[in-house]
N, C-alpha and C positions, 0 to 999 in steps of 0.2 A: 513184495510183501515179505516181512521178516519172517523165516522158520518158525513152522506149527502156526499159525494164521491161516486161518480159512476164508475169510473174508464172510460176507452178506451169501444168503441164498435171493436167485431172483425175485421172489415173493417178500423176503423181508426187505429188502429195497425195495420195493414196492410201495408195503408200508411203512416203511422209515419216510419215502417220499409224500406220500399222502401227509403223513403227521408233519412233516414240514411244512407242508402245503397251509396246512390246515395254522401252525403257530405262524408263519409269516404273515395272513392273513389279519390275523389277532393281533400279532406288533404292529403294522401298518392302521389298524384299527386306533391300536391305543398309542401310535406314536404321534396320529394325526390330533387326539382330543388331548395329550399332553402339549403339544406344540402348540396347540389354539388355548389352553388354559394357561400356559407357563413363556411362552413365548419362543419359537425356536432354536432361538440361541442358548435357551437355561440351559443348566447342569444339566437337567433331569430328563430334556430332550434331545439331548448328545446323548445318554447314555440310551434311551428307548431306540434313535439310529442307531446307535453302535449294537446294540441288541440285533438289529434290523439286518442292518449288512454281515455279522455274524452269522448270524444263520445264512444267509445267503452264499456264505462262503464255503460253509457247510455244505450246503446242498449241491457246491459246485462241486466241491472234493468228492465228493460220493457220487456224483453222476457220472468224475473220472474214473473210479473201482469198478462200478459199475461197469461200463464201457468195458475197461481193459481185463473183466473176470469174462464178460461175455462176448469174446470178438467175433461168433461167428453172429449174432444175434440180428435182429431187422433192427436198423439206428432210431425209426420212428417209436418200436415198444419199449428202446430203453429211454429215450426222451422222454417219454411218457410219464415213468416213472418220478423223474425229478425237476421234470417242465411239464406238466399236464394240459398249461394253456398255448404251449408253442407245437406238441406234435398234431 
């Protein structure tokens, strides 16, 4: 981490993780009813994926910080955090 960075406190990756939780949720929602209205392949369903897997990227990066701010931590509470349905 670059000098003067503090990173996330437990809690607020916590909630960073829920609110991901929670728009991943909502793109897979609306990436499914744009794919069935416009066709997979459109513009407009590559862009709602690419939405999709963005954030997904996201949430992976942040589960590394995570991890590597708390290493003495139990691995299932910080899965938790930014995998809800795997721990």
């Amino acid at each position: 981490m670059a000098k003067g960075q503090k990173g996330f406190s437990f809690r607020e990756h916590q909630k960073i993780g829920k609110d991901i939780h929670k728009l991943r949720q909502k793109l897979r929602a609306l990436n499914e009813r744009v794919s069935e209205a416009y066709g997979e392949t459109s513009k407009i369903a590559k862009l709602t994926d690419k939405m999709l897997k963005d954030l997904g990227f996201l949430q992976k990066e942040l589960n590394v910080r995570l991890c590597r701010e708390n290493p003495g931590s139990n691995k299932l509470e910080l899965l938790a955090c930014y995998y809800p349905n795997r721990a």
